[in-house]
Each structure stands twice: as structure tokens, then as C-alpha cells.
C-alpha positions in Angstrom: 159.3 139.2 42.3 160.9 137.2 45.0 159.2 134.2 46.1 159.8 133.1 50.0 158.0 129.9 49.8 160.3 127.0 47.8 158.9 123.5 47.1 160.9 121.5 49.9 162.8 118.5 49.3 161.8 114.7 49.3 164.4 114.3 52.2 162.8 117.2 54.4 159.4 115.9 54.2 160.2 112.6 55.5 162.0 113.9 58.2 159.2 115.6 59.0 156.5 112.6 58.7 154.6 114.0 55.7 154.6 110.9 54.3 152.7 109.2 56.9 149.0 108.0 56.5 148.0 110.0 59.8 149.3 113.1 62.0 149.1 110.5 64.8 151.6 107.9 63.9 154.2 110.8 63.3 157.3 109.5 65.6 157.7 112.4 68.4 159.0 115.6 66.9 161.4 116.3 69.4 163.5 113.2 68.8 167.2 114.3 69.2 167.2 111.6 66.4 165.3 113.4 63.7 166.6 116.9 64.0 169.1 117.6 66.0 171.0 118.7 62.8 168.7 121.8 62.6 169.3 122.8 66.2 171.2 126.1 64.6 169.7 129.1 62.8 170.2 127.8 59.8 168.6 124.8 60.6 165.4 126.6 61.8 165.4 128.7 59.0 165.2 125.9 56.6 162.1 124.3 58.8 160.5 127.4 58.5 160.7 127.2 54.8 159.0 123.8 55.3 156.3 125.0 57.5 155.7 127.5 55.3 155.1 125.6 52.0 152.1 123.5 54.2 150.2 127.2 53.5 149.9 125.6 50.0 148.2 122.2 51.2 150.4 120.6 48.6 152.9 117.6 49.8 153.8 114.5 49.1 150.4 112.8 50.6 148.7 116.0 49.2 145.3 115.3 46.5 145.4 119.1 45.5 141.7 120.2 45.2 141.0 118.3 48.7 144.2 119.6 50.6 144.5 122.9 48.4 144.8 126.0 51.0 142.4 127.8 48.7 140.1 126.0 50.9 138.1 126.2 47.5 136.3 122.5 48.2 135.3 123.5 51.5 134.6 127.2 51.2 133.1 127.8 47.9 131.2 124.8 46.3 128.8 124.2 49.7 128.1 127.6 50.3 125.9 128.8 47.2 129.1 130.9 45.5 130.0 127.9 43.1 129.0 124.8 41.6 131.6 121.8 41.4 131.3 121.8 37.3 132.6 119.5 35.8 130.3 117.3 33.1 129.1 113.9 32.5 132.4 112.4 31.2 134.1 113.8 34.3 136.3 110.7 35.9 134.5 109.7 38.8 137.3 109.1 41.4 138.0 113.0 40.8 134.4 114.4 41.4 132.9 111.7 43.8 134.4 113.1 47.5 134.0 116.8 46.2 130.2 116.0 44.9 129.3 114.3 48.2 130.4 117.8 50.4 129.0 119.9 47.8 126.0 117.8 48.6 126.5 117.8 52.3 126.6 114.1 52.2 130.5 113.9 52.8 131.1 110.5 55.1 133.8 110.0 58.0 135.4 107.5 55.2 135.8 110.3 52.4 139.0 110.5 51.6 139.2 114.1 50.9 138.7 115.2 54.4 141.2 112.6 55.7 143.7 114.0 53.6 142.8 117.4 54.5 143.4 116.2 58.0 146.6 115.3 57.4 147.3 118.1 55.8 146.7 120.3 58.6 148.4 118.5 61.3 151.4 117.8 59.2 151.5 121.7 59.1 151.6 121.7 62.7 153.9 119.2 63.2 156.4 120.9 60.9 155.6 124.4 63.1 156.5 122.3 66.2 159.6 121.0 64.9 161.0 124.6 64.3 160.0 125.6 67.5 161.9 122.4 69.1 165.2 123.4 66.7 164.7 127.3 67.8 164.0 126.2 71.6 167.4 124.2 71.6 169.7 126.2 69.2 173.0 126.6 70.0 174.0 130.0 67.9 171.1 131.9 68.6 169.9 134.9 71.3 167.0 135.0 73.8 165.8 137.5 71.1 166.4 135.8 67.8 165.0 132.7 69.4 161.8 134.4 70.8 161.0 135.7 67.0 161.9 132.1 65.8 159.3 130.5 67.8 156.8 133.3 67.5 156.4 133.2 63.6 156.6 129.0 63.8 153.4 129.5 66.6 151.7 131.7 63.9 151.8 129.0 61.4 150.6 126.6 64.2 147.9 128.6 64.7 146.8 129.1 61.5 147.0 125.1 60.9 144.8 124.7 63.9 142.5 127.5 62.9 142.1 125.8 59.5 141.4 122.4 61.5 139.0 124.5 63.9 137.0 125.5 61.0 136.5 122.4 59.4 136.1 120.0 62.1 135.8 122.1 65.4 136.3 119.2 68.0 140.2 118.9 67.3 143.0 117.9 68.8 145.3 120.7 70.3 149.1 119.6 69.2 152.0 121.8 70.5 155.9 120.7 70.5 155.7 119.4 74.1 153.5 116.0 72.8 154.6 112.9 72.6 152.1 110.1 73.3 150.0 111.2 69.5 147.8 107.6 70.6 146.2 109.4 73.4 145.5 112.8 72.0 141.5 113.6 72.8 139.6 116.0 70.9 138.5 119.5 72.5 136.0 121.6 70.9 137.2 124.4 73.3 140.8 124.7 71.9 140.0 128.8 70.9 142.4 129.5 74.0 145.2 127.7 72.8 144.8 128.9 69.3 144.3 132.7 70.3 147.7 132.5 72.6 149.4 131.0 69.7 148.8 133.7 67.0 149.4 136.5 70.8 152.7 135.0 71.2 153.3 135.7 67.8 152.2 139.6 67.9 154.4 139.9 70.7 157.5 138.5 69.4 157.2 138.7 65.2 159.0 141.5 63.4 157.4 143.9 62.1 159.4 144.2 59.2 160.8 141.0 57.3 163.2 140.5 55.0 160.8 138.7 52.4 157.6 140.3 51.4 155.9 136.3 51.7 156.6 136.5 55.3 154.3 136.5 58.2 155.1 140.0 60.4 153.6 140.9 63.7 150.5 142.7 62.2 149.5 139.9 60.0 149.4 137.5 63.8 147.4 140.8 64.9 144.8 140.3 62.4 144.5 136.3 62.5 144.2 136.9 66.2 141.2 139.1 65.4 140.3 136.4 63.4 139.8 134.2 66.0 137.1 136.9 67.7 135.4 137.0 64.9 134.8 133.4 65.2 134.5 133.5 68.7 131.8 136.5 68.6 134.3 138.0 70.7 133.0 141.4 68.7 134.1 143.6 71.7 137.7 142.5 71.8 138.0 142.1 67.8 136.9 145.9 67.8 139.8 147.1 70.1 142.5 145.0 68.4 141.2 146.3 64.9 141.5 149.7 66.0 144.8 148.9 66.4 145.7 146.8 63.2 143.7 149.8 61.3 146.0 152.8 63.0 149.2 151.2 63.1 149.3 148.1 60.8 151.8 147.3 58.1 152.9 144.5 56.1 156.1 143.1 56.2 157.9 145.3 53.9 156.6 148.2 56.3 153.8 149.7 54.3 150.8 150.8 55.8 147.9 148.3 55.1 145.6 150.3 52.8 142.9 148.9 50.4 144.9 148.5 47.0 143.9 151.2 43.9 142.6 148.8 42.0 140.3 145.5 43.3 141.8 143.5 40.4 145.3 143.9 42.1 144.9 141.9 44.7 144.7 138.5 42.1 147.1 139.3 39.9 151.2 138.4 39.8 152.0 141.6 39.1 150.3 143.4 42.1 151.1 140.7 44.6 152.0 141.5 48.3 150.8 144.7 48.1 149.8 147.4 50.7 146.4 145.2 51.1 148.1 142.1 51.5 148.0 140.5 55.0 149.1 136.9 54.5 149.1 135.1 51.1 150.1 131.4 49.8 153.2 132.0 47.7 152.9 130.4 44.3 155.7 130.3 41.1 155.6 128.9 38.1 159.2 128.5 35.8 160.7 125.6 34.4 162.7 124.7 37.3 160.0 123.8 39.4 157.3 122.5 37.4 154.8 121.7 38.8 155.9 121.7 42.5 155.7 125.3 43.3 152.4 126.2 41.1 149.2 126.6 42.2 148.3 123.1 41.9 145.0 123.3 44.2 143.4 125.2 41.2 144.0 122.3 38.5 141.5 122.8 35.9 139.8 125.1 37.1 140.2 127.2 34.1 137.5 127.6 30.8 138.0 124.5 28.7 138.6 127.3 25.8 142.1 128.6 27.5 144.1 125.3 27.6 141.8 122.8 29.5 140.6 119.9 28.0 137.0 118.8 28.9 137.8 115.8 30.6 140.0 118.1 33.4 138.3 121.7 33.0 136.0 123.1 34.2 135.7 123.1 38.1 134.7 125.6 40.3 132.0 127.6 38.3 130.2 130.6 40.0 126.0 130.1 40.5 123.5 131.9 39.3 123.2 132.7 42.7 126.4 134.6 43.3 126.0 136.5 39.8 122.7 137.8 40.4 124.3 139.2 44.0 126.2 141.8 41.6 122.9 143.7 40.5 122.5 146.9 41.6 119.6 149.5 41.6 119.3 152.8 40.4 122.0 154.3 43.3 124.2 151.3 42.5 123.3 149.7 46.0 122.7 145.8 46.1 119.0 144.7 45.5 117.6 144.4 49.1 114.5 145.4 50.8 114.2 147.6 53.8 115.8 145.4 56.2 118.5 144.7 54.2 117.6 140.8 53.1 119.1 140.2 48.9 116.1 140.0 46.4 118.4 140.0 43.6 117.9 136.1 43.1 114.4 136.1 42.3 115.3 136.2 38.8 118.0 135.2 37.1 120.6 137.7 35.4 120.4 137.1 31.5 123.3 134.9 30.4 123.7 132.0 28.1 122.9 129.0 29.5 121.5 126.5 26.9 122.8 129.1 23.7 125.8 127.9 21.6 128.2 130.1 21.0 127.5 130.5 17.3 124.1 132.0 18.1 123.3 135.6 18.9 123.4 136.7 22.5 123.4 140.0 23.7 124.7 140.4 27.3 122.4 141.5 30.5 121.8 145.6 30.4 121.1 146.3 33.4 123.6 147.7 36.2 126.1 145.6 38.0 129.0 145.8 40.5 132.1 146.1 38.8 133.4 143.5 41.2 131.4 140.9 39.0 133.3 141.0 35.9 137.0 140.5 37.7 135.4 137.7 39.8 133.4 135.5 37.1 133.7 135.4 33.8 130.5 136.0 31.6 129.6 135.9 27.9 130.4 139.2 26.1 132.6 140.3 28.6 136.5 140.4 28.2 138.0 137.7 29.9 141.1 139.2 31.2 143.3 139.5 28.6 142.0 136.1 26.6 139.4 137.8 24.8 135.9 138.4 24.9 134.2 135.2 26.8 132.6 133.4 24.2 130.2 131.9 26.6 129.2 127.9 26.4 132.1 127.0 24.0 134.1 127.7 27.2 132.1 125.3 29.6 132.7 121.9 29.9 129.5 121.2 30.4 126.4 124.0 31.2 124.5 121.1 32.6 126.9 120.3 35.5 128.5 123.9 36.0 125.6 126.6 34.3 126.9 129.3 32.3 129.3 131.3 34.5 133.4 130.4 34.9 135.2 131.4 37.7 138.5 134.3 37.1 139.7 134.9 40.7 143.6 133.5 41.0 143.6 132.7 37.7 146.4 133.9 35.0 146.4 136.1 32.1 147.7 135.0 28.4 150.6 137.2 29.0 151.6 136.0 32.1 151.0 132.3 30.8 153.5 133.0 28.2 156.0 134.8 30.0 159.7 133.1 30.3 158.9 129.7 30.1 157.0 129.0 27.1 153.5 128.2 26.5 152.3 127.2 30.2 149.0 126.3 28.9 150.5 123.2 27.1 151.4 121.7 30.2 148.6 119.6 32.5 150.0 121.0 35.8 149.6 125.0 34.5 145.9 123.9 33.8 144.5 127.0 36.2 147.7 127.4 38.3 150.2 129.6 38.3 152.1 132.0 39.8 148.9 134.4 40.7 149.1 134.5 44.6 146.2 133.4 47.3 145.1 136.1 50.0 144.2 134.3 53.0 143.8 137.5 54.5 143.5 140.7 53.2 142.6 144.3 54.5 139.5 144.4 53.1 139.2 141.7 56.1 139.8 143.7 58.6 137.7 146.8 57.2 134.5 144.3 57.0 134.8 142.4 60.6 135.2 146.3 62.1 132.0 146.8 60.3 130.5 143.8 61.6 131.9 144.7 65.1 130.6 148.2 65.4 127.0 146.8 64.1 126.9 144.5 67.3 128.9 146.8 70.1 129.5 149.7 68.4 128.1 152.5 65.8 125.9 152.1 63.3 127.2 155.3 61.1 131.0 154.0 62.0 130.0 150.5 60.3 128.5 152.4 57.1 131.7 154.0 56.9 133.7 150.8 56.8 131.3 149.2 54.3 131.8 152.4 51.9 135.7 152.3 51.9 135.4 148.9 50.2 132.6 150.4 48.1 134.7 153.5 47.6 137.5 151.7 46.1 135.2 149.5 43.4 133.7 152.8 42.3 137.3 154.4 41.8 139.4 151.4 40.5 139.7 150.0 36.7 137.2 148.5 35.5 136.9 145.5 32.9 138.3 146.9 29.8 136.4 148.0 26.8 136.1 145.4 24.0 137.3 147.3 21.6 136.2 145.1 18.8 132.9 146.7 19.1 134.0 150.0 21.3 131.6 149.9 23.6 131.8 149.4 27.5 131.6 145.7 28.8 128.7 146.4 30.8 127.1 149.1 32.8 128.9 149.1 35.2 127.3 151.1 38.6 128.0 151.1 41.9 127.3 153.5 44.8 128.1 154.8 48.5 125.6 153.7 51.1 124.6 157.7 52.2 121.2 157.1 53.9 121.8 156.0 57.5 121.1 152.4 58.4 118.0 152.4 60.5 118.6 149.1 62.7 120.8 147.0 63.9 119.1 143.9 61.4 119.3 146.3 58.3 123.2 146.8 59.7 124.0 143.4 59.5 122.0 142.0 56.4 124.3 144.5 54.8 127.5 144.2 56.0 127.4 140.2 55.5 126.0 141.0 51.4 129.0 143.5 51.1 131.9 141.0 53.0 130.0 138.5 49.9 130.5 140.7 47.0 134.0 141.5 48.2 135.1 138.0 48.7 133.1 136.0 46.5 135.4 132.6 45.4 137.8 133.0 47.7 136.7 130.4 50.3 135.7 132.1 53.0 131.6 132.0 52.6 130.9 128.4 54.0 132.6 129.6 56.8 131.4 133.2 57.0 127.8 131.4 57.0 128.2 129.1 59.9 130.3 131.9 61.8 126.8 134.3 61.2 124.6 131.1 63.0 122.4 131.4 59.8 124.1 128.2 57.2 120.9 126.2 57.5 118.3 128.8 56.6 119.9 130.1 53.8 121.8 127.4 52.3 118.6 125.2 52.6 116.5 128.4 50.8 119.6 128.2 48.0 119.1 124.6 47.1 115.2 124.6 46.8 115.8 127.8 44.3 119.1 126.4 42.6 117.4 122.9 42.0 114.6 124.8 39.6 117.3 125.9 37.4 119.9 124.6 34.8 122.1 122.7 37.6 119.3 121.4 39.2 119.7 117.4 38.8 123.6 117.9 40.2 121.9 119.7 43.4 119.5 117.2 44.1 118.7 115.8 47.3 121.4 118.3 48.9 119.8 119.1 52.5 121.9 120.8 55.2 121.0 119.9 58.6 121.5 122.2 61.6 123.7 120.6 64.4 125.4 118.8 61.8 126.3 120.0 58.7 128.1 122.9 60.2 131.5 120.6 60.5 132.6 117.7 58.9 133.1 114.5 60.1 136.1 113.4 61.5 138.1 111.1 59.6 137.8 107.5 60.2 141.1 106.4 59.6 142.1 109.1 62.4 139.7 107.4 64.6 140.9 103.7 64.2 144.3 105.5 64.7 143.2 107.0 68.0 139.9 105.9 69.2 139.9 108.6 72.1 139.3 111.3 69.4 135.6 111.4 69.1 133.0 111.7 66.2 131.5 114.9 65.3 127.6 115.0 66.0 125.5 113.4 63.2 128.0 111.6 61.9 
């Protein structure tokens, strides 16, 4: 399949100031100087292919896990879904920034989140510099000029949205600035970041000649995005409605949930019909290792190609596995008002068993989402084998039992035209297997969570079961045929009873938008977003510390009013000192 997204070259990142310490001491973008040789189409389409590629997080100044657009640092390892991993031999300077903001003791000096910084505001800056070359073009129309700038605005938005997340008191940085020492930071910058991703909807295509692109629809949906985060639930619901009745993705095909949940993370199945905007990745021998999935280095099981020195990151919790339980009507394990009690004890796995002793896997019913999301002893580990269990781990102590299979490639695929991948470091958990930043499960999920604030109760249910419709009707894990029985029982069910209140609503809705998109970076976020991060991240670490990981979790406290956002970089600071420090910090 076509890839839009190629690595850019050496000389195109300078010009653009990549390779500077800070977004602020970037030399104005709009210097005739600089890139007044891209003030043609062709010129603008070759910044967009630059501005693209920033979706990655990967550049020259990148430090893949802490840049990585996977957001996998940020979204998945503070927010109860994942442990860091890793184990005692681990070399520090890799684990030290990610175990403090696992932690939520991250610093304004740790380096990760000044590079992540960078990361995002380089993005922007390249946006701005095709809006400059678009804006001042000499061979194209009002029209062609007007689409130019409204996909390069989408990409600024989404840089800035990525920087509002994290940080929330940002900078706003459009084309027109020049004088980056006297930028102040606005928490309020929702305005500028909504008329971005408009401007976009208004003037995208809505078909594309590359299915990587950004269309119209997929600006529609960021910009209901932005609602979400807003609580903006009445004006989210409207523009769903519309994104639901007349949305498409960029090859023109109706957004629809795919047949399968599986083929949404595999290379085979990429931009598909559920596909809104992904991150781009190939692997061949031309390219090694620039246009890989290089945020997700070794974060594969140590048995697949890893070695235990740079395997195994990002390992699911006990936590998120015990989520996949289901009851006797395949519903999550909740109580009346819709709060989890699966976690009160653990599902059986294999944490402290070698893999040369008997284990028999947990018998009870699960989600079928589990077993394409985490890998699990006795299961089939796509098509690797059967997960032999600890023998797989680098280290049970650091990580528990469970590895992560989200994004991550099969043995075929691995294989497939350019020798054996897993030989080489830089394949170690990267590939070619695409990132959904958003999908349309998504947009099904927020409607839900709109109609449970300003809308319907019964509508909301019905959203939830279309997700749940398509992980009763899609493939499961195959059989291991060794033995020829089924991997596990798998059962899951429609929510038929109506909810009862609008707290039983949204207790569900937020469990099913966790099942759905469990590892993909989103939960940290989805938990601030909900007001409720402190409560329940605080209730995670007193139960997570009892258990296997417990001595990697302790003395992790998240403080309300703080923790919420991360510090703002230091170096950024010293740089600028109008921007100001987040509170706590």
C-alpha cells in the first residue's frame, strides 16, 4: 500500500529549524531568505510532506519514546493501562524521565517533556511555513491556495492540540509571528485551535489523492475533538451528527466501524473505512530505520527479537486485564451504578511461574478485545505462537505478566521483502503497522458521551452497542490448534436493559471508550478530560502497589491542580521568561 508520509531530508529539516534546541530560537518562518524557493505548488507540496512526517514525533532532535506521536509515555504508562516494564538491568538514562512521569514526579528539567515540546512546535512551525509558501505562491488559484492552507492549519491544530493536552498554558504560534522571545502563554487558546481545524473543514477536500491524507471530515472530527475537551457536549453532538450521516475518509468511503477490531492495527487493513487520521509508518530496506515506527522501540516480548536489555516496555496492568471480564450476559463487571468491580481480584495469569511449569489459563469469560490488545500466557500471540508467558518478559518484577500487542507486527509481516526485520535493533517493535490517532469508534463513543449529558439515554446505549456489536461479530483470537481448543471463552454482550441514570450512563460509556481503546494513548487524557484523574488514579496506585509491580509504583501520588499537566520545560523558560510555569511546578 502506498505510503504518503516519506522520511524528509537532512537539508529540509534545517530549513525548517528542527535542529534547534527550542521552537523559540527558530529564525522567523516567513524569511524571504529561507523559503522563497517553495513559493510554488510544488514547493508547498513538499512542505506538506514535512509537516506531515512531525505526525510521527520522529526528527532529527527527536528521543523516540519521549517525542513518539503514540503519545504512549504520556497516555498509557500514567493512566493505570500500562506499566513502563523494563527490568533491573534496564540502562538508566533510557527509563529515568519515563519512570519519573509514570510516577507523576516528572520535573520542569526532564528532558523528555522538553523534547516533546520541541517536537510539537517544530510541527507547527513547519505547518506555518507551508501556509507562508501557499499564501505567497505564484502558480496557484484562490482555490488551490485556500485547500493548501486549510490542510497545513489542520496539522497546526493538531500540534497545538497535542501541546494543549500536555501542557494546557501554551503558546498560540501562527505564520504571522515573528518576535518567538516575547511569545506569552495562554491557557485559553481553545479558540484559536477550534478555528484552525474550521478553516480546515471548510476548505479541505473531501477526497485526496493519498489514502494518508487528512480530508475535510477527518478536520470535522478533530474539531469535535476539541468539544469534547472543552465540554462543549451540545456542539460536539450537532457536528457528530454530521460526521456520522455524511462522513468519509479520503478515498471517499463512508466511515463505518471496520468488520473486524483486529483490522484497525494491522498493515494489511490500514486506512480503512474506520480510519480517520493515522501516523503513516513503512518499513523496507531503503529507509531503515527512518520511516519505521521508531516510538515503539522495544516494546516487543523479549522472546520475538528483543533482547532484555531493550525489550520489554510498555506492559498492560493487571488493572487493564481484569477490565476485560465479563459476567454471565458478557457485560463488564460493574455494580448498579455502573462503577468497575472487576479489579478486586486479579485475573489468573502467570506472574512468578516459569515457563517450564504448568499453567492453565484463566476460564472465566472475557472480552474478545483482550486477547488482540495484550498478550497473555496460553493465548496465541498473533501469529508468533502461543505466548509462552514469563520467558517473554524481561522482567515480571518491573512489567507483571502481561505484554502489550496493539501496533505491533506479525512474523509474516516481519519477514516479508526485506529479510528478517527482527535482526535489526530499529525493527525491535516497529514497523510498518499504522497509528490511529482517530478512529470512528471515536466519534461513536464521544456521541455516546454527548447524548448522556444533553441528550438521550437509549440513543447513547445504542452508540455503546455498535462498538459492542462489532467485538461480538468480528474474528476472534484464533484457535491453538496444537491442542484444538478455543483460546479462551470468549463472551461478550449488547447492553439491552435501559440505563436507569444519567451516573449509570456515564460510568459506562467511559468503561466501554476504555476497553475499546486500551494502549492507544488516549486514557491519561480521557481521565483528566472526565474531571476524575485524581480519584481514580490515586485508588489505582494504592491497589497496584499490593501487587507484583508494587516496589516500581511506589510513592507515586497524583495531586489534583497539578498533576493534570506537565510542567513546562525549563529550557523553554530561560528561552522566554514571559512563558509562565504550570501550577505546582
Amino acid at each position: 500500500m502506498k505510503k504518503i508520509f516519506l522520511f524528509v531530508s537532512a537539508a529540509s529539516i534545517i530549513l525548517l529549524g528542527a535542529c534547534k534546541k527550542s521552537f523559540l530560537s527558530v529564525p522567523p518562518q516567513g524569511n524571504a531568505k529561507t523559503i522563497d524557493n517553495f513559493y510554488n505548488q510544488a514547493g508547498v507540496q513538499l512542505l506538506m510532506v514535512g509537516a506531515y512526517h512531525d505526525l510521527t514525533g520522529i526528527d532529527v532532535k527527536s528521543t523516540w519514546w519521549g517525542t513518539s506521536g503514540t503519545n504512549w509515555v504520556y497516555g498509557d504508562i500514567t493512566s493505570g493501562d500500562a506499566y513502563l516494564g523494563g527490568s533491573a538491568t534496564s540502562p538508566p538514562h533510557q527509563v529515568s524521565d519515563c519512570f519519573n512521569i509514570e510516577n507523576y514526579h516528572a520535573l520542569a528539567t526532564t528532558g523528555f517533556l522538553d523534547d516533546k515540546w520541541t517536537a510539537d512546535y517544530d510541527g507547527v512551525a513547519r505547518a506555518n511555513a507551508v501556509i507562508l509558501a501557499a499564501t505567497n505562491a505564484t502558480d496557484m488559484t484562490a482555490a488551490q491556495k485556500n485547500e493548501a492552507i486549510g490542510e497545513a492549519r489542520f496539522l497546526r491544530g493538531h500540534f497545538l492540540f497535542d501541546a494543549k493536552i500536555m501542557w494546557n498554558n501554551i503558546p498560540y504560534v501562527d505564520e504571522h509571528t515573528v518576535n518567538f522571545n516575547a511569545l506569552t502563554n495562554n491557557a485559553n487558546i481553545w479558540p484559536q485551535i477550534e478555528a484552525d481545524f474550521q478553516f480546515g473543514y471548510d476548505n479541505m477536500l473531501e477526497t485526496q489523492p493519498l489514502a494518508g491524507q487528512a480530508n475535510k471530515w477527518t478536520a470535522a472530527c478533530y474539531l469535535a475533538k476539541c468539544y469534547m475537551f472543552e465540554q462543549k457536549f451540545a456542539q460536539a453532538k450537532a457536528l457528530l451528527g454530521t460526521i456520522m450521516a455524511n462522513g468519509k475518509n479520503s478515498q471517499g468511503i463512508k466511515y463505518a466501524l471496520t468488520t473486524n477490531y483486529h483490522d484497525n492495527f494491522d498493515v494489511g487493513t490500514e486506512n480503512n473505512s474506520e480510519s480517520v487520521l493515522q501516523i503513516n509508518f513503512s518499513a523496507d530496506d531503503a529507509s531503515l530505520p527512518n520511516n519505521a515506527n521508531l516510538g515503539e522501540t522495544g516494546t516487543s516480548p523479549v522472546g520475538i527479537g528483543a533482547d532484555v536489555t531493550y525489550g520489554y516496555w510498555k506492559q498492560p496492568s493487571f488493572n487493564l486485564v481484569n477490565a476485560f471480564k465479563t459476567d454471565a450476559n458478557g457485560l463488564p463487571l460493574t455494580d448498579a451504578s455502573g462503577n468497575d468491580l472487576s479489579n478486586a481480584v486479579n485475573m489468573k495469569n502467570d506472574d512468578g511461574i516459569a515457563s517450564s511449569d504448568p499453567f492453565i489459563p484463566y476460564q472465566g469469560n472475557v472480552d474478545p478485545r483482550l486477547d488482540w490488545s495484550v498478550g497473555r500466557r496460553g493465548v496465541p500471540y498473533l501469529d508468533w505462537g502461543v505466548d509462552p508467558g514469563q520467558s517473554w518478559v524481561a522482567d515480571q518484577t518491573y512489567g507483571g505478566p502481561y505484554i502489550n500487542i496493539k501496533n505491533m507486527f506479525t512474523q509474516a509481516e516481519a519477514t516479508a521483502g526485506f529479510g528478517n526485520i527482527i535482526n535489526y535493533y530499529y525493527y525491535v517493535g516497529n514497523s510498518a503497522v499504522n497509528y490511529n490517532i482517530i478512529r470512528y469508534a471515536d466519534v461513536l463513543l464521544w456521541a455516546a458521551e454527548c447524548e448522556v449529558e444533553v441528550g438521550s439515554l437509549d440513543q447513547a446505549r445504542s452508540f455503546v452497542n455498535m462498538v459492542r456489536a462489532r467485538a461480538i461479530n468480528g474474528a476472534m483470537v484464533p484457535i491453538d490448534n496444537s491442542s484444538g481448543s478455543p483460546s479462551a471463552v470468549y463472551h461478550v454482550g449488547l447492553y439491552t436493559t435501559p440505563w436507569t441514570s444519567q451516573a449509570e450512563a456515564r460510568n459506562l460509556v467511559r468503561y466501554e471508550r476504555r476497553l475499546e481503546f486500551s494502549m492507544e494513548g488516549h486514557r491519561f487524557f480521557d481521565l483528566v478530560r472526565w474531571g476524575i484523574a485524581d480519584t481514580y488514579l490515586n485508588a489505582y496506585q494504592a491497589t497496584e502497589q499490593t501487587r507484583g509491580v508494587g516496589s516500581v509504583l511506589n510513592g507515586a501520588k497524583f495531586v489534583k491542580g497539578k498533576n493534570e499537566y506537565f510542567p513546562i520545560p525549563e529550557q523553554e523558560i530561560i528561552l522566554d521568561p514571559k512563558l509562565k510555569q504550570n501550577p505546582g511546578y
